[in-house]
MMTF fields as JSON, N, C-alpha, C and O atoms, coordinates in Angstrom:
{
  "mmtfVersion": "1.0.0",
  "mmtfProducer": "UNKNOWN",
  "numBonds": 407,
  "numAtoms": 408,
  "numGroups": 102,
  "numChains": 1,
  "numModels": 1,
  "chainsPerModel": [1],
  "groupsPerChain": [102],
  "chainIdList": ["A"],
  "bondAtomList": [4, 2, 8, 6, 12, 10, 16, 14, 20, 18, 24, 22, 28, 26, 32, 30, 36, 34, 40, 38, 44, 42, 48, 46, 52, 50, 56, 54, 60, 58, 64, 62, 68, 66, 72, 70, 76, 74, 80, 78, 84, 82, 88, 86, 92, 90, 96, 94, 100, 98, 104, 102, 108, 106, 112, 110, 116, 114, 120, 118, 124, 122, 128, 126, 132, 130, 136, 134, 140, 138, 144, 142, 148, 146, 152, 150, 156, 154, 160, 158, 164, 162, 168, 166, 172, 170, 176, 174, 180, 178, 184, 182, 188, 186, 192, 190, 196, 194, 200, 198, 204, 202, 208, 206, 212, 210, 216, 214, 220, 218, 224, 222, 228, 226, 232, 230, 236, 234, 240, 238, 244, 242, 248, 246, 252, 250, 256, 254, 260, 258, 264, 262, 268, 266, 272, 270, 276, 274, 280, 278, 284, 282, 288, 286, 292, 290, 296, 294, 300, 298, 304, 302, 308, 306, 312, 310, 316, 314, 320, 318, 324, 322, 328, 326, 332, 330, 336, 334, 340, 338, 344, 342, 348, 346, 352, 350, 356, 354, 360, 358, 364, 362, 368, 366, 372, 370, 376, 374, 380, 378, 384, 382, 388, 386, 392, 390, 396, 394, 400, 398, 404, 402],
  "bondOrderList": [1, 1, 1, 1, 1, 1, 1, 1, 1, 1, 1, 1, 1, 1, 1, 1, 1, 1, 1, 1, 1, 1, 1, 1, 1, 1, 1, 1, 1, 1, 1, 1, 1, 1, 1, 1, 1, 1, 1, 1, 1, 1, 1, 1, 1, 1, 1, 1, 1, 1, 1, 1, 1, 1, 1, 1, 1, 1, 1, 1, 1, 1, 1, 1, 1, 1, 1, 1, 1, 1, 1, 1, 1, 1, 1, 1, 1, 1, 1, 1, 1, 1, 1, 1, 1, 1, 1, 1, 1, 1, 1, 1, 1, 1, 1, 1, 1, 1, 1, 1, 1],
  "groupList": [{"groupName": "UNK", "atomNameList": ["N", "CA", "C", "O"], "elementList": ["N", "C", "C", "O"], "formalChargeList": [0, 0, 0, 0], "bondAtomList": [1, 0, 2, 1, 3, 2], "bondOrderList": [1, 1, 2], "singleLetterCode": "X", "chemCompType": "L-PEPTIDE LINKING"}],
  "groupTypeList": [0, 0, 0, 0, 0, 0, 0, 0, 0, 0, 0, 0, 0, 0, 0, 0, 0, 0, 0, 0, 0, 0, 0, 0, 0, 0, 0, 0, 0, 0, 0, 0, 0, 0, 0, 0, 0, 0, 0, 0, 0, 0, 0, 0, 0, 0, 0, 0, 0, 0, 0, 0, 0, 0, 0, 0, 0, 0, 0, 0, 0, 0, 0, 0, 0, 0, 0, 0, 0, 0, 0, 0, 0, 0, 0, 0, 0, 0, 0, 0, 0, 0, 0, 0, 0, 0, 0, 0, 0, 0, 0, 0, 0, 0, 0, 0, 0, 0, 0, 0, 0, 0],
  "groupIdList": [1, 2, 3, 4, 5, 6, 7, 8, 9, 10, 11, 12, 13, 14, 15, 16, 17, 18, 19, 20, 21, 22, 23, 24, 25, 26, 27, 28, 29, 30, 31, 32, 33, 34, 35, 36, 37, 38, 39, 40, 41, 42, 43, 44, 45, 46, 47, 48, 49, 50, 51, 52, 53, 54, 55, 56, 57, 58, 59, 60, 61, 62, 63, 64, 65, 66, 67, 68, 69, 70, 71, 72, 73, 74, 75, 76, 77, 78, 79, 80, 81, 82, 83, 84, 85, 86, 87, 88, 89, 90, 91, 92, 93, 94, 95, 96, 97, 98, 99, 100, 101, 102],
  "secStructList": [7, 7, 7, 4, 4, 4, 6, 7, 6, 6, 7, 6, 6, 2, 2, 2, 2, 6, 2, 2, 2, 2, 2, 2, 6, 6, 7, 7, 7, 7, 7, 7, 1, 1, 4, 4, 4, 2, 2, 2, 2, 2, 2, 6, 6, 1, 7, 7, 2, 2, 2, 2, 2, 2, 2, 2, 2, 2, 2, 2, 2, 2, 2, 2, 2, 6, 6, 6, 6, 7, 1, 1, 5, 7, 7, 1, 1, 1, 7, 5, 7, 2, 2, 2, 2, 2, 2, 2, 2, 2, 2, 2, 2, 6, 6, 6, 6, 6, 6, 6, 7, 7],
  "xCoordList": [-42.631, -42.966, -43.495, -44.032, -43.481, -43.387, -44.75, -45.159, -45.579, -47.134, -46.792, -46.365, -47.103, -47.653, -48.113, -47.662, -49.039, -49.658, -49.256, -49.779, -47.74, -47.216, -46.399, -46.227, -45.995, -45.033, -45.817, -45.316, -47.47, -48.174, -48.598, -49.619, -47.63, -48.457, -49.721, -50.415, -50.309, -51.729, -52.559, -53.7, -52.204, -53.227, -53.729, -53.508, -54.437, -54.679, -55.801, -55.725, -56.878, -57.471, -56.777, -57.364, -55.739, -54.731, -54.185, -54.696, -53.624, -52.827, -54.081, -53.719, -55.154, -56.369, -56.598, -56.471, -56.989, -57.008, -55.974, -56.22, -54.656, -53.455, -53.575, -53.568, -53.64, -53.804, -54.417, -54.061, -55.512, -56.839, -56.759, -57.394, -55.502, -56.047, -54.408, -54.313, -53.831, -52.225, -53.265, -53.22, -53.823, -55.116, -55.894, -56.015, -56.273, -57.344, -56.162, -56.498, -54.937, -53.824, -53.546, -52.645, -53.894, -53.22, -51.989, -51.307, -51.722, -50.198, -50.985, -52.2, -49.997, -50.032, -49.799, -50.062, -49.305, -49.258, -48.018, -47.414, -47.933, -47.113, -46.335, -46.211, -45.561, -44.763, -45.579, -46.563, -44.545, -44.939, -44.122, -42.982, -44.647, -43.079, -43.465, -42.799, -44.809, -45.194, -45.986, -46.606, -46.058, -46.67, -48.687, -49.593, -48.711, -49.88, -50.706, -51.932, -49.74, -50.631, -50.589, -50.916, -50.117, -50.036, -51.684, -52.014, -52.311, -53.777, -54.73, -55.525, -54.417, -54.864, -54.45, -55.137, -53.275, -52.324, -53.158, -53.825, -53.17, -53.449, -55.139, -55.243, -56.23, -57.296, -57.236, -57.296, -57.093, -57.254, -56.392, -56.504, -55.571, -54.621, -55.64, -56.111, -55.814, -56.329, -57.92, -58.799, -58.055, -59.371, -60.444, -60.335, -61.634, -62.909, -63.23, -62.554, -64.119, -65.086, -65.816, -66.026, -66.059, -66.886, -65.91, -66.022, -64.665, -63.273, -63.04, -62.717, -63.182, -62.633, -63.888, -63.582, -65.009, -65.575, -66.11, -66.906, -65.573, -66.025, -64.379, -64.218, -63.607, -62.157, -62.606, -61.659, -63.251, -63.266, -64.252, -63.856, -65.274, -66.253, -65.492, -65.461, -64.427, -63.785, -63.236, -63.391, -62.556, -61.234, -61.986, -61.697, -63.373, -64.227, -64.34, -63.788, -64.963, -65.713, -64.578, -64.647, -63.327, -62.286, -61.765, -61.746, -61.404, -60.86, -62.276, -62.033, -63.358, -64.292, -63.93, -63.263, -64.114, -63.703, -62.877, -62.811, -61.749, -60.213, -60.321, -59.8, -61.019, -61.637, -62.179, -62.025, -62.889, -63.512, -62.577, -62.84, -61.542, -60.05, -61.191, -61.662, -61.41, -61.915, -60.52, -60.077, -59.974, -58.823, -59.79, -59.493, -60.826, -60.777, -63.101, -63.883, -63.377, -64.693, -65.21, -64.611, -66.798, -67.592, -67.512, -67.148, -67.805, -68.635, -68.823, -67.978, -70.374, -70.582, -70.376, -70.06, -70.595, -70.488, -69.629, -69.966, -68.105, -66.818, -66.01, -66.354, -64.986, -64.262, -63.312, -62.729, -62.958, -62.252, -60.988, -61.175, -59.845, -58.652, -57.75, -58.097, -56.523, -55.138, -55.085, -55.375, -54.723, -54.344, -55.648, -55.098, -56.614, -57.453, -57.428, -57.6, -57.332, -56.865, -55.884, -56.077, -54.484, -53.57, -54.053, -53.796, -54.846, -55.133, -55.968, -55.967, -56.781, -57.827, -56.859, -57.119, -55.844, -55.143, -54.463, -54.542, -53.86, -53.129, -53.833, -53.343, -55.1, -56.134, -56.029, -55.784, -56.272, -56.371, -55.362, -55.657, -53.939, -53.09, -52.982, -52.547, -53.332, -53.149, -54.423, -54.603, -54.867, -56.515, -56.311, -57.018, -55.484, -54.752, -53.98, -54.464, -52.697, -51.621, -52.006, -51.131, -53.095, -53.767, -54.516, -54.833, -54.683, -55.553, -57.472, -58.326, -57.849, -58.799, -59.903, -61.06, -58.831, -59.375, -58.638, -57.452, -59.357, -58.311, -57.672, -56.544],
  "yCoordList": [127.171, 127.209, 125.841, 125.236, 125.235, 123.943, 124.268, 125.42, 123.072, 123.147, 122.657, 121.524, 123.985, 123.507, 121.933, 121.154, 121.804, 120.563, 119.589, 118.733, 119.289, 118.454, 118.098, 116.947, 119.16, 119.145, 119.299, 119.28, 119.514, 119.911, 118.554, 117.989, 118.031, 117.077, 117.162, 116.19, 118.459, 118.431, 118.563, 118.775, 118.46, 118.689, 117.089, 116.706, 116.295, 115.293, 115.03, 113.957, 115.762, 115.966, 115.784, 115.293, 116.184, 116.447, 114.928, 114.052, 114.654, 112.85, 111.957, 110.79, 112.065, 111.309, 111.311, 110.332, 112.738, 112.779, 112.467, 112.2, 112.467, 112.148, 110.237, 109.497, 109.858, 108.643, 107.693, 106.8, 108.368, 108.088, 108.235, 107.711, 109.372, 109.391, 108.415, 108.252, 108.131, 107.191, 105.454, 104.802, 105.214, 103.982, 104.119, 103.134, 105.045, 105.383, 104.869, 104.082, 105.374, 105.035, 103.555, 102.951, 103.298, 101.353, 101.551, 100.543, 102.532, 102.804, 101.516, 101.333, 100.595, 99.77, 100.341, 99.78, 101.462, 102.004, 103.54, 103.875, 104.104, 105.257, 105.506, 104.607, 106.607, 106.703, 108.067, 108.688, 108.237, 109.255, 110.181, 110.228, 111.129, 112.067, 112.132, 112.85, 111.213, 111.582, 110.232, 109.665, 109.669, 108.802, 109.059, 108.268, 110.356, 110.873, 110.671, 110.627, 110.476, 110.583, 108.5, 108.257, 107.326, 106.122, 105.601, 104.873, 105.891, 105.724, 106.043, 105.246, 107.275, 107.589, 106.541, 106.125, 106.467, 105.229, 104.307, 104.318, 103.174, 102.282, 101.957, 101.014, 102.558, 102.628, 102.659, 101.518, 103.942, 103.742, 102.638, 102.626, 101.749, 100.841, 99.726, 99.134, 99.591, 98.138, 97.795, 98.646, 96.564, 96.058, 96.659, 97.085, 96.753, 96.606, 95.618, 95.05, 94.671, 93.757, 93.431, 92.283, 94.464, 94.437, 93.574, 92.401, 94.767, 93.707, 92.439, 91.6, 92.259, 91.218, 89.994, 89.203, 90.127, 89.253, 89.21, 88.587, 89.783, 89.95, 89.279, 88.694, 89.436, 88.4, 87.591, 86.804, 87.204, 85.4, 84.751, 83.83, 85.431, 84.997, 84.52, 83.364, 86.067, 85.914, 84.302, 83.475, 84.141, 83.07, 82.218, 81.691, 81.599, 80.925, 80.187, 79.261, 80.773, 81.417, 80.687, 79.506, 81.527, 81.223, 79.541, 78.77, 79.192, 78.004, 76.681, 75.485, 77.153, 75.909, 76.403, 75.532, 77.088, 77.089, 76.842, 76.388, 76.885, 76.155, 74.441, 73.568, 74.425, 72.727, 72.292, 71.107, 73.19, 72.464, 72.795, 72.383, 73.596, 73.829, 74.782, 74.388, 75.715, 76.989, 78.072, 78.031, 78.913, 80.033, 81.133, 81.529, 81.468, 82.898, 82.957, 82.373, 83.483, 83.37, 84.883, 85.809, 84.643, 86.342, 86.065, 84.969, 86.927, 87.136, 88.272, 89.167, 88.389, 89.683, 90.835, 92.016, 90.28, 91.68, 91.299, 90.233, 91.091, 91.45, 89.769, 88.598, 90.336, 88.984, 89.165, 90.248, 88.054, 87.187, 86.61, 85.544, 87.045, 86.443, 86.498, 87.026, 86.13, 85.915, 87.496, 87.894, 88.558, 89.4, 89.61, 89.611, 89.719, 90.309, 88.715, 89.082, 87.823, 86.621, 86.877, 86.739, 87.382, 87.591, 89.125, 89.369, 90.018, 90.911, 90.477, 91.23, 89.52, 89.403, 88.341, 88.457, 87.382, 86.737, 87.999, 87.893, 89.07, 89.573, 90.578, 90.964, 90.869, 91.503, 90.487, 90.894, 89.081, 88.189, 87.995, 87.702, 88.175, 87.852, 89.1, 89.042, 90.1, 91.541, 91.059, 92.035, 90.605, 90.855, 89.444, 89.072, 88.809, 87.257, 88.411, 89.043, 88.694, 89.469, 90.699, 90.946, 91.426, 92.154, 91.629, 92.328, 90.327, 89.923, 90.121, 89.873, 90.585, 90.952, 89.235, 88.872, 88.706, 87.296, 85.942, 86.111, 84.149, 83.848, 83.088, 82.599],
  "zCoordList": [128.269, 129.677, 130.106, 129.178, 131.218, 131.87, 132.039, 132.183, 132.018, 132.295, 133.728, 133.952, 135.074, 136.298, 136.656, 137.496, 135.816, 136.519, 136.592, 137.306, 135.584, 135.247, 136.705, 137.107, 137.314, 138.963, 140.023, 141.147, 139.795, 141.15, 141.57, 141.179, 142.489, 143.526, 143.578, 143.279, 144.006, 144.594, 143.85, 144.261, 142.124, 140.971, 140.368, 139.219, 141.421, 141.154, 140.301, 139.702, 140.074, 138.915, 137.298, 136.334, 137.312, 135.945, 136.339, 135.641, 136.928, 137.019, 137.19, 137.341, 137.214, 136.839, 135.2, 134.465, 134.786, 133.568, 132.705, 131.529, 133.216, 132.15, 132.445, 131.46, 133.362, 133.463, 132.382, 131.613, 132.745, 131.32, 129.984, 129.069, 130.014, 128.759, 128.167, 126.951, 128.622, 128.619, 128.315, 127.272, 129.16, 129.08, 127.66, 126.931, 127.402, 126.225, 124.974, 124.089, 125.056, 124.2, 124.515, 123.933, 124.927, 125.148, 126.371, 126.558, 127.047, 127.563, 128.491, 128.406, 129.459, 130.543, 131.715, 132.779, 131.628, 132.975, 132.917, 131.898, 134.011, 134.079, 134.908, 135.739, 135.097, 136.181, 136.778, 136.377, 138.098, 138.829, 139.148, 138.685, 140.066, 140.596, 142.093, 142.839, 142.703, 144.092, 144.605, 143.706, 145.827, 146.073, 146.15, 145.891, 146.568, 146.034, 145.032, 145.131, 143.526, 142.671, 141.935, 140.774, 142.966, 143.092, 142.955, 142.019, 143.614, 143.635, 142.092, 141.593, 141.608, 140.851, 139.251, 138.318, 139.54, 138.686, 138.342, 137.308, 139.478, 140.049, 139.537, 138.752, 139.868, 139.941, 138.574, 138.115, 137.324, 136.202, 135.384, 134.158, 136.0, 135.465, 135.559, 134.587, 136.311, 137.053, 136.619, 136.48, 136.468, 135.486, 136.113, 137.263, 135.379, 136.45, 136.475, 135.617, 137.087, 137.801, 136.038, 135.646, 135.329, 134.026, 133.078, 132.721, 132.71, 132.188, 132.458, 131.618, 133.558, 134.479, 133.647, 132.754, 134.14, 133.328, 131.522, 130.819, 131.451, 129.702, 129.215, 128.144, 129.915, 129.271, 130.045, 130.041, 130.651, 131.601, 129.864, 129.15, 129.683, 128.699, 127.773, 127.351, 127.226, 125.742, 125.735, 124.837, 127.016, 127.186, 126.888, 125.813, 127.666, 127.617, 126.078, 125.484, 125.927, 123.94, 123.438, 123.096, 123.385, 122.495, 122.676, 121.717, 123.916, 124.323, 123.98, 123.82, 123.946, 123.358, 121.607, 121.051, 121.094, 119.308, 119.079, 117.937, 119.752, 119.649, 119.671, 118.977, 120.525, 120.836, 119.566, 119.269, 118.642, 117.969, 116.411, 115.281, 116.823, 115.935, 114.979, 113.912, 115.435, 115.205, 115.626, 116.774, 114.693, 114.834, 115.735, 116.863, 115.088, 115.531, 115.865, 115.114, 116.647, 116.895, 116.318, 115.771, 116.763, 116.676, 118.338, 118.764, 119.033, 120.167, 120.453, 120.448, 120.838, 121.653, 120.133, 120.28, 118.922, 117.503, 117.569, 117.054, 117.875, 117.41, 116.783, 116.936, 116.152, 115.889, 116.583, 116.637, 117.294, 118.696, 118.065, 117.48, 118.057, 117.239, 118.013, 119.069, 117.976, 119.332, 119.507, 120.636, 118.453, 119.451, 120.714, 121.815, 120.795, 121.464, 122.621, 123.783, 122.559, 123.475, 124.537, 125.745, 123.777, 124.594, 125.534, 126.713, 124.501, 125.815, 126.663, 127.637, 126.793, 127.736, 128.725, 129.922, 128.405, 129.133, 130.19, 131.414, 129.578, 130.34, 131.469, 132.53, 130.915, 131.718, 133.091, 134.227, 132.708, 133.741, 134.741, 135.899, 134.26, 135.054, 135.904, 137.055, 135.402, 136.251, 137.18, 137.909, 137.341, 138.272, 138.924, 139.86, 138.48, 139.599, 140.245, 141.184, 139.7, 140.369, 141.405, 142.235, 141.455, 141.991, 143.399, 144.362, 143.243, 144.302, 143.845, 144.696, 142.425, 142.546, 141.999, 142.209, 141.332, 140.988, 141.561, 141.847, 141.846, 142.299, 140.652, 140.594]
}
């Protein structure tokens, strides 16, 4: 049997929570079946203000240890290495591309 919520336009609670939890998985984003549930997309896709500056830091961090031909940093507890670079780059270009950074 087809789970309802999966076709209810108006079950935007459920396309919030499926959103989230597609994000929680690394997904980049989703499709839809309604312009309705675009917002809900969107909002859990899109950086916060918090993201937004904690990859400005990482980039920061990383691009002076590179300077000093340092591969990979600590910051903030964690170790700072390209993959986690290229995600904070791409965080950035979504939040240029967004209008939310210039």
């Amino acid at each position: 049997m087809l789970n309802r919520a999966l076709t209810d336009i108006a079950a935007l609670d459920f396309h919030v929570g499926d959103a989230r939890h597609a994000d929680s998985v690394r997904f980049t984003g989703m499709s839809c079946i309604h312009p309705s549930q675009i917002g809900a997309i969107n909002t859990t896709f899109s950086p916060t203000a918090e993201e937004i500056d904690y990859c400005q830091k990482v980039l920061q961090a990383f691009e002076e240890a590179n300077a000093r031909g340092d591969g990979s940093i600590a910051f903030g507890g964690q170790l700072i290495d390209r993959p986690i670079i290229e995600r904070a780059r791409r965080t950035i270009d979504m939040a240029k591309s967004l209008g939310m950074i210039q």
